[in-house]
C-alpha positions in Angstrom: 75.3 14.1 80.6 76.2 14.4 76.8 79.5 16.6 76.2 79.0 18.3 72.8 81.7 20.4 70.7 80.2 22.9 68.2 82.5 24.8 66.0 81.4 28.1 63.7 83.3 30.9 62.2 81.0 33.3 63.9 78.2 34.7 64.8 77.8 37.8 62.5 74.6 38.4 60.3 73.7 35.5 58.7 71.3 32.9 58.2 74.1 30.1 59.7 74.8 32.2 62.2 71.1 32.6 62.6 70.3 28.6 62.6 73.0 27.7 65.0 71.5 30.9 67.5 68.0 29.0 67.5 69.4 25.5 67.3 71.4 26.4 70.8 67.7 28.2 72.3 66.1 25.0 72.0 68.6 22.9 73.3 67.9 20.7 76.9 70.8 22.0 78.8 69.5 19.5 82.1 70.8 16.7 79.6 74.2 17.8 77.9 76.8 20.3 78.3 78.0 22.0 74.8 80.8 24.1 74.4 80.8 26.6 71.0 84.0 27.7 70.2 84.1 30.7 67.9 86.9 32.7 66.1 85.2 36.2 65.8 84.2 38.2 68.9 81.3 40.2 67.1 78.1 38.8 67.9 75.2 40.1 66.4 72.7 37.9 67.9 71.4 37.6 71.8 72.7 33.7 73.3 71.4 32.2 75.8 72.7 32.0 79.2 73.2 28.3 81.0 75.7 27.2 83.2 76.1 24.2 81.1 76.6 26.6 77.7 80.1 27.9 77.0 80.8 30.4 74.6 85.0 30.3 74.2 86.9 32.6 71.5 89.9 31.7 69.3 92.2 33.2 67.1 90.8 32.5 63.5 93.8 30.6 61.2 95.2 33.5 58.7 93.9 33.6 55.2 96.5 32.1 53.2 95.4 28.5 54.6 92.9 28.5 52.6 94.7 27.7 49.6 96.5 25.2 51.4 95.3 21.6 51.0 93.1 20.7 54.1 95.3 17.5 54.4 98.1 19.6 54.8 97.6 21.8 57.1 95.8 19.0 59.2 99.4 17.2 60.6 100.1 20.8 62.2 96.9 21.8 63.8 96.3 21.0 67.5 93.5 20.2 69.3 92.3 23.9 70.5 89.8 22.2 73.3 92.7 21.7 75.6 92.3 17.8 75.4 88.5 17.6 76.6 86.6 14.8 75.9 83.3 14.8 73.9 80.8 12.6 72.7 80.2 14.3 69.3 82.3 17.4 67.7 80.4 19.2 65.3 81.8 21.6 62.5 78.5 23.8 62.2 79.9 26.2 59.8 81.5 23.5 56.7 83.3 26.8 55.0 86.0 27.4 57.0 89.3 25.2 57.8 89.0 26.6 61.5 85.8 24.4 62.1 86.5 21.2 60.5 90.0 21.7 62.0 88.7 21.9 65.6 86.0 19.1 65.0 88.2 16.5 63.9 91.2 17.5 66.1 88.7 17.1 69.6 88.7 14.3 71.2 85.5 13.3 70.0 83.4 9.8 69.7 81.6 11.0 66.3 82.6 14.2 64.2 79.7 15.5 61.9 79.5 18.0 59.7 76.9 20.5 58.9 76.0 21.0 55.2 74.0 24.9 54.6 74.0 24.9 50.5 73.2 23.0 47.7 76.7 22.1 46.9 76.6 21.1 43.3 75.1 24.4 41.9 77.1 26.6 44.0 79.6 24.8 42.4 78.8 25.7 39.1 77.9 29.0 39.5 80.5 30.6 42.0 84.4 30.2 40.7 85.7 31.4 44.6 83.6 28.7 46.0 85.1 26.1 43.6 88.5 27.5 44.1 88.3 27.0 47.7 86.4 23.4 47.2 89.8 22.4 45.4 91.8 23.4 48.3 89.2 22.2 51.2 87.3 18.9 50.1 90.0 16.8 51.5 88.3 17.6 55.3 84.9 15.8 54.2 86.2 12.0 54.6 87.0 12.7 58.4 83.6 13.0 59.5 81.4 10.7 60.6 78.1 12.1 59.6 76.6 15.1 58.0 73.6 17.2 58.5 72.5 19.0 55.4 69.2 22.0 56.0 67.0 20.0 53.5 66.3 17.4 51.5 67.4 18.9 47.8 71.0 19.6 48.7 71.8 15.8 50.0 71.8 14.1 46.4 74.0 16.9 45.2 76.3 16.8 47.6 76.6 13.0 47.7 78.0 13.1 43.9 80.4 16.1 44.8 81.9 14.7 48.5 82.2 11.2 47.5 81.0 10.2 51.0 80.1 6.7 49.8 77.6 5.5 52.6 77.8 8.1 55.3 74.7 9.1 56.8 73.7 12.5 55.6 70.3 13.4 57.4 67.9 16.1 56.3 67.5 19.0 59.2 66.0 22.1 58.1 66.8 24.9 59.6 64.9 25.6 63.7 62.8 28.6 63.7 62.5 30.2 66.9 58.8 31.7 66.5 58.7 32.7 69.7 61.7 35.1 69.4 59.7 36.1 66.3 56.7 37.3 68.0 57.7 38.9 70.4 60.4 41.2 68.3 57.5 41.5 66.1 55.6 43.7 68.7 58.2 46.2 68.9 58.0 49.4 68.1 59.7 50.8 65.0 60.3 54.0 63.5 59.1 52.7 59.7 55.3 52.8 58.6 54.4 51.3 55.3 51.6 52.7 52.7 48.1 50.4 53.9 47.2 51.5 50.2 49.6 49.9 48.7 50.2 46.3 48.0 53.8 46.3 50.5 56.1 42.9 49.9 60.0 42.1 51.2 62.6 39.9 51.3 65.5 39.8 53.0 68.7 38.5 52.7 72.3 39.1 51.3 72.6 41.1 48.5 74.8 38.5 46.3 74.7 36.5 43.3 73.0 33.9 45.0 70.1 35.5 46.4 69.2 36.7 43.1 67.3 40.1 43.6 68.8 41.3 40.6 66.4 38.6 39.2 63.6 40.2 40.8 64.1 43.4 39.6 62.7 42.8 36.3 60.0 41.1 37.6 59.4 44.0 39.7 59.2 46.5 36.2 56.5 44.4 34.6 54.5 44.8 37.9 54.9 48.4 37.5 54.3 48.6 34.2 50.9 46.5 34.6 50.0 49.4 36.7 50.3 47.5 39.9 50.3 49.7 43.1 52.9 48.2 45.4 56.4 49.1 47.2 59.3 46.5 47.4 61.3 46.3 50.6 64.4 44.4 51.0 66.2 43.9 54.4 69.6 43.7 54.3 72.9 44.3 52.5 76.0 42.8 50.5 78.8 43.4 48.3 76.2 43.5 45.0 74.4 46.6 46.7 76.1 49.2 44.3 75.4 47.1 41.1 71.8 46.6 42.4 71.1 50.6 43.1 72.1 51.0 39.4 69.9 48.5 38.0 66.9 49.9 40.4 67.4 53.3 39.3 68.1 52.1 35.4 64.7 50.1 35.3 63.1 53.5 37.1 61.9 51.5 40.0 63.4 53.9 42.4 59.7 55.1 44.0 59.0 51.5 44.5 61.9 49.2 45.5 63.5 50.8 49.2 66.7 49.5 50.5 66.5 48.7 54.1 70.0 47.6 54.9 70.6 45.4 57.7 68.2 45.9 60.8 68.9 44.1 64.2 65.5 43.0 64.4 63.4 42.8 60.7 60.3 41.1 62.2 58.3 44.4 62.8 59.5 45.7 59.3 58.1 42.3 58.1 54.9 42.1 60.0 53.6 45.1 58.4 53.8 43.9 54.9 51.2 41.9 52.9 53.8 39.6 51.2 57.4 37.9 50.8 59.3 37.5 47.8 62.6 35.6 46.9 63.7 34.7 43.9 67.4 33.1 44.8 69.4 31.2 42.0 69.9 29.0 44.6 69.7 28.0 48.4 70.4 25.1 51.2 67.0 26.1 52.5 65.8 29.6 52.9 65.6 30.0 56.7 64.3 33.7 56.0 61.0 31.5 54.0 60.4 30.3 57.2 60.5 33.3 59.3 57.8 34.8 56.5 55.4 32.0 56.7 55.5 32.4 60.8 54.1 35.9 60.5 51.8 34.8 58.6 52.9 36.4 55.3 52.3 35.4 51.8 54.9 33.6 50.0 56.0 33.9 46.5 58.7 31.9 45.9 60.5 30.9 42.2 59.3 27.5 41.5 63.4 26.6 41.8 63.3 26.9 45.7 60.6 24.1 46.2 62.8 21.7 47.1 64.9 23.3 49.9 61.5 23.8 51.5 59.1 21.1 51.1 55.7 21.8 51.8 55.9 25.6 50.1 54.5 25.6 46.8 56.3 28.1 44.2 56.0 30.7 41.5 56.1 29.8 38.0 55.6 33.5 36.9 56.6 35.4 39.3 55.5 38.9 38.4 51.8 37.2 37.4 51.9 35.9 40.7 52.5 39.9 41.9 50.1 41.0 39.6 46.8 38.5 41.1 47.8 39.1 44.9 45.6 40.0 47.0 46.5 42.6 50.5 45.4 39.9 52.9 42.6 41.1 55.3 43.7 39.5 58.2 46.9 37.3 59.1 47.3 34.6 61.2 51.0 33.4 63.0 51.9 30.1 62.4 53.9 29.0 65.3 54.9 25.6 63.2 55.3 23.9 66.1 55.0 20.2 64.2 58.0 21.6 61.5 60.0 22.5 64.6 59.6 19.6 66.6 60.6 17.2 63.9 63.5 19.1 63.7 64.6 18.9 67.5 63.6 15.2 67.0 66.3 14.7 64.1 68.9 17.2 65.5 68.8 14.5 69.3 69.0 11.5 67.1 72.0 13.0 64.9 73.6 14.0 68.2 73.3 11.3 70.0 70.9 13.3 72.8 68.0 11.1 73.3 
């Protein structure tokens, strides 16, 4: 019986929090015991039950140590498992002090650290995150291993961590199709148009996610004469700013904000198409979720290589402009994506 440690912020919205849910679903609970230590209470998301799962809370470290050098604050933290003994301690969330903290203070055989952006161009386009980088980066040479969501992040993070020649191993993101499905079929108070061309996304409303890249897109659609209603899922501190541009560029009868909806797959399934247009990603989980319903995808030719396999947009608005309403979709339960990633996630972890 494998003892495993996983340590994450939380287990609010979010596409980490979302990865970890699914990754902790597919796990073989008859062959290890895994304990997830959290420091936030809120859960957004449904967990599975097993007597060999444990979900235990922890007071979160205060803000200020965040501007603190990691290898500071590291001689003074304690080992928050109360001295049990594990055969791999994983820091799930890579963000927060808290996690890396509790990884490398376990009594672990093999520490590895999970890696959910492209590094290097968050980097360069986010000042908090290289602010925080400054303080934090010291953490990275304590781990063993690292797990990064796909393939185009590892180079980038190589140059920046300085890992030398620590394994970093691609696993994209699990998609628990299933789950999808089945939410899918629920009812919902929310009806779309059928004579309108309907797309989504969802996602944060930040810089990274890029939807105020979109918008413009969106206005040459319109101006075309294209009949078709945007609908975005979700919410984010650039909500404000990205009213104003709706409303400036006069797309306010055809972009809806949605906000944050505990389940988006029926919202989804009723559309003929998904758009996303993000500066920048580790993988694009919500991609994923799209292609499983069977949905359309129209991608910015910059996302290809967090998602192998999915072709992207050149032009995005042309790309709006020659879609079709598809007559018929088909799920794609992506059973031989998933089980590749089960494969690499037992290997990494030491479970087969």
């Amino acid at each position: 019986m494998k003892r495993i440690a996983i340590f994450q912020s939380d287990l609010r919205v979010g596409g980490i929090q979302k990865s970890l849910v699914n990754i902790l679903n597919e796990i073989d609970y008859t062959k290890c015991a895994v304990d997830v230590y959290l420091f936030d209470r809120e859960c957004f998301f449904d967990l599975p039950e097993h007597e060999n799962l444990s979900i235990r809370f922890l007071p979160p470290m205060p803000r200020w140590n965040r501007l603190v050098y990691f290898d500071l604050l590291l001689p003074f933290a304690r080992d928050v498992t109360g001295g049990k003994e594990y055969d791999v301690a994983v820091d799930f969330n890579s963000y927060r002090n808290e996690c890396s903290i509790g990884a490398i203070k376990a009594n672990a055989k093999k520490r590895v650290m999970w890696v959910h952006n492209d590094v290097e161009i968050k980097l360069a386009h986010e000042p908090k995150y290289r602010v925080l980088w400054h303080f934090f980066q010291g953490k990275i040479r304590h781990f063993d291993a690292f797990a990064a969501v796909s393939p185009g992040i590892i180079d980038g993070f190589r140059r920046k961590a300085k890992i030398g020649d620590k394994p970093v191993v691609s696993i994209p993101n699990h998609i628990d199709t299933g789950e999808i499905f089945r939410k899918a079929a629920l009812p919902v108070d929310f009806t779309v148009d059928g004579g309108r061309l309907n797309l989504c996304s969802m996602g944060r409303i930040c810089h990274q996610k890029g939807y105020d890249l979109l918008m413009p897109e969106l206005a040459k659609v319109r101006d075309a004469g294209r009949n078709f209603h945007f609908y975005l899922i979700g919410d984010g501190p650039d909500r404000p700013a990205l009213e104003a541009q709706i409303a400036s560029l006069g797309l306010t009868d055809h972009v809806t904000l949605l906000g944050n909806q505990a389940n988006p797959f029926p919202y989804m399934d009723q559309m003929d198409g998904f758009v996303l247009t993000s500066r920048y990603e580790g993988q694009g989980m919500v991609i994923w979720e799209a292609k499983a319903l069977g949905l359309p995808l129209y991608i910015s030719k910059n996302l290809e290589p967090y998602n192998p396999g999915v072709a992207g947009c050149g032009d995005i608005a042309a790309a709006l402009l020659a879609a079709e309403k598809p007559t018929q979709k088909s799920y794609d339960d992506l059973s031989g994506y998933n089980a590749a990633i089960s494969a690499s996630i037992r290997a990494l972890l030491e479970l087969s």
